[in-house]
Backbone as ProteinMPNN parsed JSONL, in Angstrom:
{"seq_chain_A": "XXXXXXXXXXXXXXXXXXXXXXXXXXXXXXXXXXXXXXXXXXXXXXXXXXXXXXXXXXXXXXXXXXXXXXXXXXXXXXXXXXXXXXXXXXXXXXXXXXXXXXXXXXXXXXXXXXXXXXXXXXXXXXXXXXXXXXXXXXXXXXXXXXXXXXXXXXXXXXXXXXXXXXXXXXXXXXXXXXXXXXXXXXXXXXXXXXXXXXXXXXXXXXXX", "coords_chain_A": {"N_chain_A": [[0.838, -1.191, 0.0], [0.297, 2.176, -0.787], [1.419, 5.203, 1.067], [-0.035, 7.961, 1.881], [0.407, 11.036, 0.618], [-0.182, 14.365, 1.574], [-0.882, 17.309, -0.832], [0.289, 20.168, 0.076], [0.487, 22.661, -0.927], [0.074, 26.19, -1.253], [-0.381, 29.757, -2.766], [2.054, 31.13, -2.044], [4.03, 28.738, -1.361], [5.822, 27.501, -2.993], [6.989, 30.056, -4.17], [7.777, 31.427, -1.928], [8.008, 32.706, 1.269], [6.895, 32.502, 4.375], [9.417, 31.968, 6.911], [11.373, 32.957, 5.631], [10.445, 34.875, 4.217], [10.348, 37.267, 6.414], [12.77, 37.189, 7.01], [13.801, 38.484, 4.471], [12.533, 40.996, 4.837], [13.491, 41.961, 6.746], [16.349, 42.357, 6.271], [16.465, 44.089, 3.782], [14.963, 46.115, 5.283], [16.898, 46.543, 7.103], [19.374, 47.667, 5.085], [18.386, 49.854, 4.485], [17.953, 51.398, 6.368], [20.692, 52.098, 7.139], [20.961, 53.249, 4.703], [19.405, 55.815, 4.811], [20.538, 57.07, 7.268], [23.113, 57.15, 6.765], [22.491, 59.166, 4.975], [22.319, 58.396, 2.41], [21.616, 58.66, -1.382], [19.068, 57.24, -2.404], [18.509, 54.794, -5.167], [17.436, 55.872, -8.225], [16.534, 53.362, -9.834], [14.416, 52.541, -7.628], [12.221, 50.486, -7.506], [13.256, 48.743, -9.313], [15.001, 47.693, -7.577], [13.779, 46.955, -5.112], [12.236, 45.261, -6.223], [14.283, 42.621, -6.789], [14.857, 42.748, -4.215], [12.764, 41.418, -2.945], [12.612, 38.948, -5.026], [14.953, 38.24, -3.931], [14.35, 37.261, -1.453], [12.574, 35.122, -2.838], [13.99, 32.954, -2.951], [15.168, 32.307, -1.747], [13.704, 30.668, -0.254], [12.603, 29.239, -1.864], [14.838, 27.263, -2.388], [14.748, 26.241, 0.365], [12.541, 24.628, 0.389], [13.098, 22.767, -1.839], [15.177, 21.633, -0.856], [14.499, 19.877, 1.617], [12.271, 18.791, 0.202], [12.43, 15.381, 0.187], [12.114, 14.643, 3.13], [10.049, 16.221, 3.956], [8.349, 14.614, 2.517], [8.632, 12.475, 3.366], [6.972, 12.745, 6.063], [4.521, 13.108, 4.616], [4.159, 15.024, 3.6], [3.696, 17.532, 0.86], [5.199, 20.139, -1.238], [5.264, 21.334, -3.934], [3.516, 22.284, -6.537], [0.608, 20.499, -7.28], [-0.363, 20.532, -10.133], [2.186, 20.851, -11.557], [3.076, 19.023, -11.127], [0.895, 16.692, -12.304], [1.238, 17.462, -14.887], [3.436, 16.45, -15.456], [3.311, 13.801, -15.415], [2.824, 12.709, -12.604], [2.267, 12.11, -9.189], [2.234, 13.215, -5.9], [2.574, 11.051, -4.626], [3.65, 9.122, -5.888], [6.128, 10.287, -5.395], [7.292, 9.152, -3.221], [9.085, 6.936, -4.051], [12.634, 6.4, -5.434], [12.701, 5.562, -7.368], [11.266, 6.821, -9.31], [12.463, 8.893, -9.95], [13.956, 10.012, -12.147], [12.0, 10.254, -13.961], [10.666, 12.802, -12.326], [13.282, 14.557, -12.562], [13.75, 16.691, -14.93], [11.538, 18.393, -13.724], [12.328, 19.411, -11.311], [14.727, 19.994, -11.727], [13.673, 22.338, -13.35], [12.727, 23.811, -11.299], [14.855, 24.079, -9.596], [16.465, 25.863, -11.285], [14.679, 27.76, -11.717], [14.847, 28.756, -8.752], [18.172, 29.594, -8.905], [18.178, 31.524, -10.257], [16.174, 33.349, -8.901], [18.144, 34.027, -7.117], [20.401, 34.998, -8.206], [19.093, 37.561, -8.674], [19.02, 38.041, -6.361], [21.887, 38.662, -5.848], [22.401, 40.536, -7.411], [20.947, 42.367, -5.984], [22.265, 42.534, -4.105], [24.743, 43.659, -4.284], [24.27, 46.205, -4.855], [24.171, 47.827, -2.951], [25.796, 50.286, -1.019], [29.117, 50.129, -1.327], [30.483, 50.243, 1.261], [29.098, 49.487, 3.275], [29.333, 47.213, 4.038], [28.913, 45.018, 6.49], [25.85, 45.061, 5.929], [25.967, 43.935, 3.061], [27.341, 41.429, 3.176], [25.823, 40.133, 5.077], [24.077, 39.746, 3.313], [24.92, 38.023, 1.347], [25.773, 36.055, 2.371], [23.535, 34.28, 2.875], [22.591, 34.059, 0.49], [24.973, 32.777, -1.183], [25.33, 30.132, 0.351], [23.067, 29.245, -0.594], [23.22, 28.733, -2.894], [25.328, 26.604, -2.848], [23.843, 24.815, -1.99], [21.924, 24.558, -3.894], [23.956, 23.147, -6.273], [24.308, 20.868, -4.888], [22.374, 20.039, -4.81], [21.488, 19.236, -7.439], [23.119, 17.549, -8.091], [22.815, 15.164, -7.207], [20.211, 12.384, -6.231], [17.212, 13.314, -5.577], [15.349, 12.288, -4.432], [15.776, 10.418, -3.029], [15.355, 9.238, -0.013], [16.98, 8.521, 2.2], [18.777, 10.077, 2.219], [19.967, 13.335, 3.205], [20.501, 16.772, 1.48], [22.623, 18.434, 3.13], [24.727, 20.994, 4.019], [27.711, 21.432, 5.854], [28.95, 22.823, 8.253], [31.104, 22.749, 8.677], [31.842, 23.593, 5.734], [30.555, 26.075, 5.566], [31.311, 27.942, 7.522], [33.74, 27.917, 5.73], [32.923, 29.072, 3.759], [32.057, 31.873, 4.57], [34.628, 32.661, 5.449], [35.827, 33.187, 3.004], [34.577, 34.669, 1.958], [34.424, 37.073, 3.611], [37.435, 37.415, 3.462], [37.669, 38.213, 0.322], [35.755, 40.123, -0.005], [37.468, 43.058, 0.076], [38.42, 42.757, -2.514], [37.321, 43.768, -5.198], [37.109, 42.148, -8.095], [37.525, 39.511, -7.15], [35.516, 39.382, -5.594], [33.201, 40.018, -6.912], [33.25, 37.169, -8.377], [32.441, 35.137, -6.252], [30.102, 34.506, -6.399], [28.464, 32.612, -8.471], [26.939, 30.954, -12.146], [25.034, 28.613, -13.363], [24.507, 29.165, -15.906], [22.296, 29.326, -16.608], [20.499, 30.693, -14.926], [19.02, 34.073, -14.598], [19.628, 37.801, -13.796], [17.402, 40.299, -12.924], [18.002, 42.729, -15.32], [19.769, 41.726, -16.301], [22.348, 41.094, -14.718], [24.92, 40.112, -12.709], [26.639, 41.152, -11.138]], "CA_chain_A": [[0.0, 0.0, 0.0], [1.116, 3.45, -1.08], [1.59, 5.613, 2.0], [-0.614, 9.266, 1.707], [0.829, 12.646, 0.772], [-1.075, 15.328, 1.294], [-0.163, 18.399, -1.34], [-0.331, 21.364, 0.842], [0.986, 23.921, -1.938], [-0.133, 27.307, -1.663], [0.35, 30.728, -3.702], [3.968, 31.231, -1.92], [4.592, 27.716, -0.747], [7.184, 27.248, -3.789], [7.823, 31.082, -4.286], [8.647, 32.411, -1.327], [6.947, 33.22, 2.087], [7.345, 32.527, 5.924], [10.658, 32.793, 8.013], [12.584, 33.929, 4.844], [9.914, 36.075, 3.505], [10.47, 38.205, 7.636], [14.036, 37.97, 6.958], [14.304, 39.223, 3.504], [11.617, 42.283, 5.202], [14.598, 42.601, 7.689], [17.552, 42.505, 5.428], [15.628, 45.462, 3.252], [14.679, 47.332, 6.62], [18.12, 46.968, 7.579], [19.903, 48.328, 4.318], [17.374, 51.244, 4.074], [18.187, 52.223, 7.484], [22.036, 52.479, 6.377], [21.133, 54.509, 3.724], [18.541, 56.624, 5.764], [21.103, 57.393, 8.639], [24.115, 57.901, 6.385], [22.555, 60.194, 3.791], [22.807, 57.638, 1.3], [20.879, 58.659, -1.593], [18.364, 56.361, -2.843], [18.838, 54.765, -6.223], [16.579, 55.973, -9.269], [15.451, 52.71, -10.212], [13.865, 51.898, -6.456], [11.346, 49.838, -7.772], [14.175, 47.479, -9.56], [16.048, 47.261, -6.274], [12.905, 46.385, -4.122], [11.617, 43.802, -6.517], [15.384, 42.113, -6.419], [15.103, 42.128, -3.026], [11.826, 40.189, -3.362], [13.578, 37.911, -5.516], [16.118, 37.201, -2.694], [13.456, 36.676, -0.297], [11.588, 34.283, -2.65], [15.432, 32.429, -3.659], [15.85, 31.418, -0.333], [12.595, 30.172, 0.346], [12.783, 28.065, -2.837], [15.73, 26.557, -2.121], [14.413, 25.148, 1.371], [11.526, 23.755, 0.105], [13.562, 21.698, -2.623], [16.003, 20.842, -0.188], [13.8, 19.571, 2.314], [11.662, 17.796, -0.148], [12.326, 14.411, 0.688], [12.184, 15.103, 4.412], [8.597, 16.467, 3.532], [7.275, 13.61, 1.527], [8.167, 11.155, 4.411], [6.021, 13.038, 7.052], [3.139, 13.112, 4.216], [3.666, 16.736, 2.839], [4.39, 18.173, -0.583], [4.939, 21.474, -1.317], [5.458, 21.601, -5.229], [1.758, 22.43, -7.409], [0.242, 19.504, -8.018], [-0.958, 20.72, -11.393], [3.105, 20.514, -12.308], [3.31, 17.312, -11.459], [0.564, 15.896, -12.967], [2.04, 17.881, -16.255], [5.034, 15.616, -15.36], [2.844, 12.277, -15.216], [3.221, 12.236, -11.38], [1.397, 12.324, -8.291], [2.643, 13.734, -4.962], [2.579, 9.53, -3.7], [4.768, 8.568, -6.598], [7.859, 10.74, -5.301], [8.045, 8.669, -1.827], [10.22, 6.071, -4.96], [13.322, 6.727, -5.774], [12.49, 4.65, -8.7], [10.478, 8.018, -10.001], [13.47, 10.122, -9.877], [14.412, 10.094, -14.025], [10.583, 10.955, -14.695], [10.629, 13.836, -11.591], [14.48, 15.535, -12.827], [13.002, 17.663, -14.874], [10.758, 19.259, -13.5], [12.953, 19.346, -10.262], [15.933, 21.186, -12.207], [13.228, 23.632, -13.483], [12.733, 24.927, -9.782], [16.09, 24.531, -9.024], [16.933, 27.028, -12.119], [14.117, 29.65, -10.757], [16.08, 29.305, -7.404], [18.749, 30.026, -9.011], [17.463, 33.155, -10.586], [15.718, 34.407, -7.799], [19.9, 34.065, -6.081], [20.89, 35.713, -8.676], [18.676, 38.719, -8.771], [19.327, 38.824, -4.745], [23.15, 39.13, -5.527], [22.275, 42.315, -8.156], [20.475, 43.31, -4.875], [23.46, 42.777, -2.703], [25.637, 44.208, -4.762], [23.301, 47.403, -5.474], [24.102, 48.514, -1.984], [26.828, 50.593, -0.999], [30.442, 49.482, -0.658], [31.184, 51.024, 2.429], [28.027, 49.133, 3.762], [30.647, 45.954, 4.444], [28.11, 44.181, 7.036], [25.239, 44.795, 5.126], [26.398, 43.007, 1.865], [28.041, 40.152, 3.637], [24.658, 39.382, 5.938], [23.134, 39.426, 2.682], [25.561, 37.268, 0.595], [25.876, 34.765, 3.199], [22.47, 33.1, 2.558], [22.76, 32.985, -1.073], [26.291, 31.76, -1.456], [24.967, 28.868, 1.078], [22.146, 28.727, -1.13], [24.006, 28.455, -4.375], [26.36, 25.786, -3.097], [22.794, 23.7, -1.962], [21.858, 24.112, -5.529], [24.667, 21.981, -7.016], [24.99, 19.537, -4.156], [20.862, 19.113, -5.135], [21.545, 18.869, -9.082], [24.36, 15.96, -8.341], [22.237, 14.229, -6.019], [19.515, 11.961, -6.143], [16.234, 14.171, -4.768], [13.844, 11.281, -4.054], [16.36, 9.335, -1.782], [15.013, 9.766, 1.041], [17.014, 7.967, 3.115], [19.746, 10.964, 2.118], [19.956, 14.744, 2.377], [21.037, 17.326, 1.172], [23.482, 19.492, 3.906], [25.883, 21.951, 3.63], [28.279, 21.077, 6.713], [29.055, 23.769, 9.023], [32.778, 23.855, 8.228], [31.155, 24.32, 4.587], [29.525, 27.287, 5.588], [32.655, 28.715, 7.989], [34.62, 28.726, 4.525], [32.072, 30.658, 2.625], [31.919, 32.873, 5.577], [35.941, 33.249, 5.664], [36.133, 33.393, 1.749], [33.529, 35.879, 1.591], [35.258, 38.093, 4.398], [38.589, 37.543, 2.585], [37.217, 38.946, -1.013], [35.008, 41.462, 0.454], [38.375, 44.833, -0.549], [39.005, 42.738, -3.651], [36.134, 44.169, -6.216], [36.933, 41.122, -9.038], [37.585, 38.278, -7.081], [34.507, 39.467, -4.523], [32.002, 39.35, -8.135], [33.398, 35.919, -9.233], [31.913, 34.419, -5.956], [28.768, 33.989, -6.999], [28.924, 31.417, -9.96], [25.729, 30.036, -12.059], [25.215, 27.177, -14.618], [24.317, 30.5, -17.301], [20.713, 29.134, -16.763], [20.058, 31.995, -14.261], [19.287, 35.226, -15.626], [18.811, 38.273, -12.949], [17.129, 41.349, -13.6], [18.878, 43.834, -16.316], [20.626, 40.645, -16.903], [23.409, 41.249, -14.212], [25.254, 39.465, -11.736], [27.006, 42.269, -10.121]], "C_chain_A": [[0.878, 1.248, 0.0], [1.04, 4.239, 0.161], [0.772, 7.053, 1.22], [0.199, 9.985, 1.876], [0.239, 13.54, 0.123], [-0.373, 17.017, 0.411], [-0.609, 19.839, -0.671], [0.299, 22.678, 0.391], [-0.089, 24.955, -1.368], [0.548, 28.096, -2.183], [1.51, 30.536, -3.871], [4.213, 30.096, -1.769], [5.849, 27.383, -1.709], [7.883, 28.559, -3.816], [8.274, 32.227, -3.554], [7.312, 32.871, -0.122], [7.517, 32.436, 3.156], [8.592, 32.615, 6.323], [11.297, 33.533, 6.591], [12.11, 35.281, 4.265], [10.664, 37.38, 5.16], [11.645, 38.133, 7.623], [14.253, 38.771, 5.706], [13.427, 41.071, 3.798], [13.105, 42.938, 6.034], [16.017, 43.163, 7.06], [17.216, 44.42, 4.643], [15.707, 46.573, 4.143], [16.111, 47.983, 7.044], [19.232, 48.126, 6.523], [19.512, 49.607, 4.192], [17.965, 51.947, 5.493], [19.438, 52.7, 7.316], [21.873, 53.335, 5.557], [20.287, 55.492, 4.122], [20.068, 57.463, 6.565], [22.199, 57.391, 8.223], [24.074, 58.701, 5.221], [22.848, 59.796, 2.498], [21.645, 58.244, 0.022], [20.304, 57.668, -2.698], [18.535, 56.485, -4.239], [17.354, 55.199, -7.157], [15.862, 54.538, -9.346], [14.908, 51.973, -8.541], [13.37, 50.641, -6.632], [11.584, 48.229, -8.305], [14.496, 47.378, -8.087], [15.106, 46.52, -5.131], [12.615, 45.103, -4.869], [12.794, 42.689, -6.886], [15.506, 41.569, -5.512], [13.585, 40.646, -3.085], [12.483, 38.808, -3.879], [14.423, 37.24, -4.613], [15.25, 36.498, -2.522], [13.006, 35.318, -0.82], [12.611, 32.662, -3.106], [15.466, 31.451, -2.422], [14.781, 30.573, 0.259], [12.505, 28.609, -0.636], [13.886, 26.691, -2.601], [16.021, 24.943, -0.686], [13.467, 24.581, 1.244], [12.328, 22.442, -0.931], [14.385, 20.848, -1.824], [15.686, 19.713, 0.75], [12.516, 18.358, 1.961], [11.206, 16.552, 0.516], [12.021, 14.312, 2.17], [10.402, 15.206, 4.508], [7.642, 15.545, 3.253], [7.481, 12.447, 2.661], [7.513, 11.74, 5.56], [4.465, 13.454, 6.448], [3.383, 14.139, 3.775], [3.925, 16.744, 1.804], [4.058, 19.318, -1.162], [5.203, 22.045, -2.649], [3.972, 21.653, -5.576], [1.425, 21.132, -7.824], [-0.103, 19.527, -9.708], [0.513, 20.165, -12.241], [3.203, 19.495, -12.371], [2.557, 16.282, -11.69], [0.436, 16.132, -14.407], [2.929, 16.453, -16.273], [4.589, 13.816, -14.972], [3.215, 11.936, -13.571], [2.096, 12.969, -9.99], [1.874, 12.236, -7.155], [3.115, 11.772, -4.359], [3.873, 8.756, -4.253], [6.234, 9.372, -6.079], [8.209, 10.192, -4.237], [9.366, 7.457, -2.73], [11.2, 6.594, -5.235], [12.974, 6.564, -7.292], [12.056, 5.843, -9.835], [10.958, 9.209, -10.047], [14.04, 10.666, -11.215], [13.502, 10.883, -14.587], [10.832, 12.114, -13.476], [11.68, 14.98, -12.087], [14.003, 16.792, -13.338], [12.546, 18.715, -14.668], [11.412, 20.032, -11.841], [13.921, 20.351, -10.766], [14.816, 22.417, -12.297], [12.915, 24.306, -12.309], [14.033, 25.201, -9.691], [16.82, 25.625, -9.983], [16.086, 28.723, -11.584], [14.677, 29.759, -9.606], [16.994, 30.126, -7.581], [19.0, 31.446, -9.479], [17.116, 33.669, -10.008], [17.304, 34.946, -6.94], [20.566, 35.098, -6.853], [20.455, 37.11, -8.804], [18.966, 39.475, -7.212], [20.925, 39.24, -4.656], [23.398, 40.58, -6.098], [21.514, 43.052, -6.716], [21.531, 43.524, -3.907], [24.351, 43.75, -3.151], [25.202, 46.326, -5.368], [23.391, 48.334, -4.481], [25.526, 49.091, -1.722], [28.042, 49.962, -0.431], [30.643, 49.34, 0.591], [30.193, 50.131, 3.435], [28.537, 47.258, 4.189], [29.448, 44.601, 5.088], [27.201, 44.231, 6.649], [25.185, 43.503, 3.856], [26.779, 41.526, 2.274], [27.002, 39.311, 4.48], [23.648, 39.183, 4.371], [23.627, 37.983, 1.215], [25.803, 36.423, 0.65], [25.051, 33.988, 2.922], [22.589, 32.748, 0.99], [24.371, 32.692, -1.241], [26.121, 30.173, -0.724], [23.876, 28.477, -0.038], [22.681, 28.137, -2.447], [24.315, 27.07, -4.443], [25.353, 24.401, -2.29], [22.268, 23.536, -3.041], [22.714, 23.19, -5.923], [25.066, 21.12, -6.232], [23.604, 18.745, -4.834], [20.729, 18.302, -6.655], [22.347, 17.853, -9.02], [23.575, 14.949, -7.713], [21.06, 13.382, -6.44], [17.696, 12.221, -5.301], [15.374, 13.515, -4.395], [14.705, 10.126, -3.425], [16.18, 9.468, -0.897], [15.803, 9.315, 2.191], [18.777, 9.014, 3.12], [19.211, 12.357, 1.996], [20.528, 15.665, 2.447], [21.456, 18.482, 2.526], [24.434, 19.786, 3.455], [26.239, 22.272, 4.982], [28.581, 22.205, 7.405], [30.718, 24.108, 8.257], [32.306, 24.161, 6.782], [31.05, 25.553, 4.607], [30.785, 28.05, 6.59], [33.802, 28.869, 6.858], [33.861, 29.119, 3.813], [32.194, 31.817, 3.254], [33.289, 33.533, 4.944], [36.431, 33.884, 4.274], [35.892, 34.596, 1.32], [34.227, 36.878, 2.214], [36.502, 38.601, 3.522], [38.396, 38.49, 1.332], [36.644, 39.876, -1.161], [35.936, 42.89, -0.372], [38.82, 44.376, -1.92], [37.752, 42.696, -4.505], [35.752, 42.676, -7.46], [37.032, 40.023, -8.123], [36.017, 38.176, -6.133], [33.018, 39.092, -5.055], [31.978, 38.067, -8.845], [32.343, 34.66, -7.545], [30.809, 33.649, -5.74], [28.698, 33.702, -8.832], [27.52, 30.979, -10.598], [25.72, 29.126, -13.178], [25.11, 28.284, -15.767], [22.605, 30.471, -17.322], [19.931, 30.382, -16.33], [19.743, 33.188, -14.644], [18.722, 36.41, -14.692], [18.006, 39.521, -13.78], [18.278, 42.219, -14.214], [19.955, 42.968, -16.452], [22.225, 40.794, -16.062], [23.751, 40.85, -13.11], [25.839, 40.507, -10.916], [27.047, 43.096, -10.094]], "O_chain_A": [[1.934, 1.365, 0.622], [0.051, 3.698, 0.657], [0.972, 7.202, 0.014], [0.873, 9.987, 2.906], [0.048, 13.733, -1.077], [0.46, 17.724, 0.979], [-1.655, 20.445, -0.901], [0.583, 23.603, 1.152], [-1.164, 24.469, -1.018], [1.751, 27.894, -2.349], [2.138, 30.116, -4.844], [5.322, 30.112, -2.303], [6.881, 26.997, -1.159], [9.092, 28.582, -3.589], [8.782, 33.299, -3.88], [6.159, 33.219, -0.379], [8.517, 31.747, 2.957], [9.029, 33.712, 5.972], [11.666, 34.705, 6.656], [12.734, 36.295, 3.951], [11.442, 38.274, 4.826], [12.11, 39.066, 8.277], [14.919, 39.796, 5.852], [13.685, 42.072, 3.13], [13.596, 44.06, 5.916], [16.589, 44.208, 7.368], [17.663, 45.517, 4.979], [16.278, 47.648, 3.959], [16.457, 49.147, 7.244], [19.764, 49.134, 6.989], [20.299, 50.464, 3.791], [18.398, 53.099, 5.458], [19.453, 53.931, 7.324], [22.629, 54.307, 5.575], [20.623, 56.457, 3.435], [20.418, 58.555, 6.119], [22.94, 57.657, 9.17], [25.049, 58.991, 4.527], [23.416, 60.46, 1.631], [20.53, 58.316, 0.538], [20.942, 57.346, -3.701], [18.683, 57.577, -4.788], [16.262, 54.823, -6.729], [14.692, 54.468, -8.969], [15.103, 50.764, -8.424], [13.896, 49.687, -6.06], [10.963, 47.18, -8.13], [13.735, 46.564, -7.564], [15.56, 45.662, -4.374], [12.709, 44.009, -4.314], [12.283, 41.673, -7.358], [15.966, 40.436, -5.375], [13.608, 39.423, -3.22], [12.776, 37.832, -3.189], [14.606, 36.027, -4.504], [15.064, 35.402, -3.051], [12.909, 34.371, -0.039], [12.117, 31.592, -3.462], [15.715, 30.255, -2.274], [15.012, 29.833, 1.215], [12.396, 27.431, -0.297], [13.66, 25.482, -2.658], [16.611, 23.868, -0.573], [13.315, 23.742, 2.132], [12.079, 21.26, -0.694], [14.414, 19.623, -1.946], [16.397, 18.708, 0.777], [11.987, 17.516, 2.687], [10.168, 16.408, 1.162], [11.29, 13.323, 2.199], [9.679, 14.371, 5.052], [6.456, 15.556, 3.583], [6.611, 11.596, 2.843], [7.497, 10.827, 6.385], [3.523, 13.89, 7.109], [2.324, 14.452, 3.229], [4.592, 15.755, 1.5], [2.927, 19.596, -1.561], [5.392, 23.262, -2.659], [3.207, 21.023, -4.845], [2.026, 20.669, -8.793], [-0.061, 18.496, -10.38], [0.439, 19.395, -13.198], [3.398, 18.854, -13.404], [2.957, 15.133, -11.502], [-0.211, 15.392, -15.148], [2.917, 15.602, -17.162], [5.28, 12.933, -14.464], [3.872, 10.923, -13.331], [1.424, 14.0, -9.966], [2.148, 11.057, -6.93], [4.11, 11.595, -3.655], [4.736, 8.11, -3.659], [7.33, 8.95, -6.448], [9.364, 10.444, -3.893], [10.407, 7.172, -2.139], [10.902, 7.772, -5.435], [13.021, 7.428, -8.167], [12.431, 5.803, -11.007], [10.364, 10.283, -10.141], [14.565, 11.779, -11.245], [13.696, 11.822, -15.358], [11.783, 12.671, -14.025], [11.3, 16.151, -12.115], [13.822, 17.79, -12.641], [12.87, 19.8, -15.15], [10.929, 21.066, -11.379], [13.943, 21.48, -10.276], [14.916, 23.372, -11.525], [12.842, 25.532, -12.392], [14.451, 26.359, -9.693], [17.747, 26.264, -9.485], [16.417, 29.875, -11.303], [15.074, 30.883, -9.297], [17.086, 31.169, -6.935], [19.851, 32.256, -9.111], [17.458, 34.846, -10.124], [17.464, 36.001, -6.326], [21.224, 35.984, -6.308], [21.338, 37.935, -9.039], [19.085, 40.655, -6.884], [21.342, 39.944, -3.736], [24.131, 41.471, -5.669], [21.609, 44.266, -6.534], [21.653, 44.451, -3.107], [24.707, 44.656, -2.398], [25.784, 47.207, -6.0], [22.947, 49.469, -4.654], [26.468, 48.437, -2.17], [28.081, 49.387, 0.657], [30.999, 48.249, 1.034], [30.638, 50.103, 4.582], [27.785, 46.372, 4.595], [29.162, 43.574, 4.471], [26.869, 43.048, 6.735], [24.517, 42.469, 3.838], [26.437, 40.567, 1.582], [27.137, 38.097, 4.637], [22.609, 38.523, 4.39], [22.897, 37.321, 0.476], [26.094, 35.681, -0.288], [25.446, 32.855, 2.649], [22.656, 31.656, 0.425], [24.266, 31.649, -1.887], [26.698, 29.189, -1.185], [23.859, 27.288, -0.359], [22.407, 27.001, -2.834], [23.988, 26.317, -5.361], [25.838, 23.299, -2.033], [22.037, 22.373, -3.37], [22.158, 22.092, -5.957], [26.068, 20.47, -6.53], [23.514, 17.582, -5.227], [20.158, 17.253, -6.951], [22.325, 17.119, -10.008], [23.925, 13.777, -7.852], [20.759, 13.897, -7.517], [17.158, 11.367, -4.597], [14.407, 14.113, -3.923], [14.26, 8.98, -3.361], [17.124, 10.119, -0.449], [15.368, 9.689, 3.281], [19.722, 8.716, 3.851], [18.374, 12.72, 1.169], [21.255, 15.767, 3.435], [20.611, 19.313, 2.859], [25.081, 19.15, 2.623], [25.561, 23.113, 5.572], [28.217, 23.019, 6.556], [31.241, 25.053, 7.667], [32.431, 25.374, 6.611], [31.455, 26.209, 3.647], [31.171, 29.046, 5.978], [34.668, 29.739, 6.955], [34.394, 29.752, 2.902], [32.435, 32.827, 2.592], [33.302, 34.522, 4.211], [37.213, 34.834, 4.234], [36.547, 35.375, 0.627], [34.736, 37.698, 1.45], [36.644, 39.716, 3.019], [39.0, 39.562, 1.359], [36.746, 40.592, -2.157], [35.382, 43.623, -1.191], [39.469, 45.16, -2.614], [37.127, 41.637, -4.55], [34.624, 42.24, -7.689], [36.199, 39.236, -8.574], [35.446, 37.094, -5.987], [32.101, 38.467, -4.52], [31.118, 37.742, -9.664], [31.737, 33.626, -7.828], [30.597, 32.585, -5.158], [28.831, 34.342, -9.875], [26.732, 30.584, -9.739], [26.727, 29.088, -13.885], [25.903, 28.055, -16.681], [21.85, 31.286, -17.852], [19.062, 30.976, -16.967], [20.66, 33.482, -15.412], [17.499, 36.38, -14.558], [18.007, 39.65, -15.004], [19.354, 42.372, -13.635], [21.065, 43.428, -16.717], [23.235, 40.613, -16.742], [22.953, 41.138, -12.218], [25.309, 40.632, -9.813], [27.397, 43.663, -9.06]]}, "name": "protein", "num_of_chains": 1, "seq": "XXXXXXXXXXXXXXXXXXXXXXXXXXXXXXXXXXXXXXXXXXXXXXXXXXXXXXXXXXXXXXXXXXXXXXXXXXXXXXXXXXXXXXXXXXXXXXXXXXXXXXXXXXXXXXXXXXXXXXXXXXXXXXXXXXXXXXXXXXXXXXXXXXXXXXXXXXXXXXXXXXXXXXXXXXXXXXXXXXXXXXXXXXXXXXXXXXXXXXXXXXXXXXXX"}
């Protein structure tokens, strides 16, 4: 007997909403206040720069739902649209198989490419903020460079193994930290650390 999973998609549930949506509000709040309280003045295109940040917000949200997947589907949940995946000949019950991982890829990369796009439009947001703004940029670069480097552990991996998943190890994440610190006064090597398959594409088509 097939075990029940219930698809509990809503609007945001793939594109972005709870804890990351109230941090990417905070991240925003926080930068604005920097440029508030040092006379920074606000860029012409606002409207790009807010809906960037959006983009972070909805990058990072994406990213833990894919990651988490499997994790999900063995306590019964699934947080992808059912509509895609019965595009994709599949039904929230069929992904507890590994076996249904060839027919799922797919449609699995195509999130993991809007992830990657939403990462990328949050690094034109990171990078949109002033230099001088050091801890800013670096609280905001931190989640997507972690996020990035859960993208291509997810694309090598097997996403319907459930009995595996996808982490990004602490010392992992203490050399992004240190890397990131390190590259921070060097302008070229500081824009090469965010890397993408070419799939990505942010707004005004720019990584940094």
């Amino acid at each position: 007997m097939v075990p029940s999973v219930t698809s509990e998609t809503t609007p945001d549930a793939v594109d972005g909403a709870g804890d990351q949506h109230q941090h990417r509000e905070q991240l925003i709040a926080r930068t604005e206040g920097h440029r508030d309280a040092h006379g920074y003045q606000r860029p012409q295109h606002q409207e790009q720069l807010l809906a960037n940040g959006i983009r972070f917000g909805k990058g990072l949200q994406l990213v833990n739902v894919l990651r988490d997947l499997p994790a999900d589907l063995k306590k019964g949940r699934c947080y992808l649209p059912s509509d895609k995946l019965e595009k994709a000949g599949l039904i929230p019950e069929f992904l507890l198989s590994p076996a249904n991982e060839v027919k799922f890829r797919p449609l699995f990369h195509e999130y993991l490419d809007r992830a990657e796009a939403h990462l990328a439009a949050g690094w034109v947001y990171t990078n949109s903020q002033p230099w001088r703004c050091a801890r800013v940029r670096l609280a905001c670069a931190w989640p997507i460079l972690i996020g990035l480097k859960t993208i291509e552990r997810l694309r090598a991996g097997n996403v319907l193994d459930l009995q595996q998943g996808v982490k990004i190890s602490r010392a992992e994440v203490r050399g992004i930290l240190l890397r990131s610190t390190l590259a921070y006064p060097l302008p070229e090597v500081w824009r090469k650390l965010f890397f993408t398959t070419g799939k990505a594409v942010a707004s005004e088509g720019k990584l940094a």
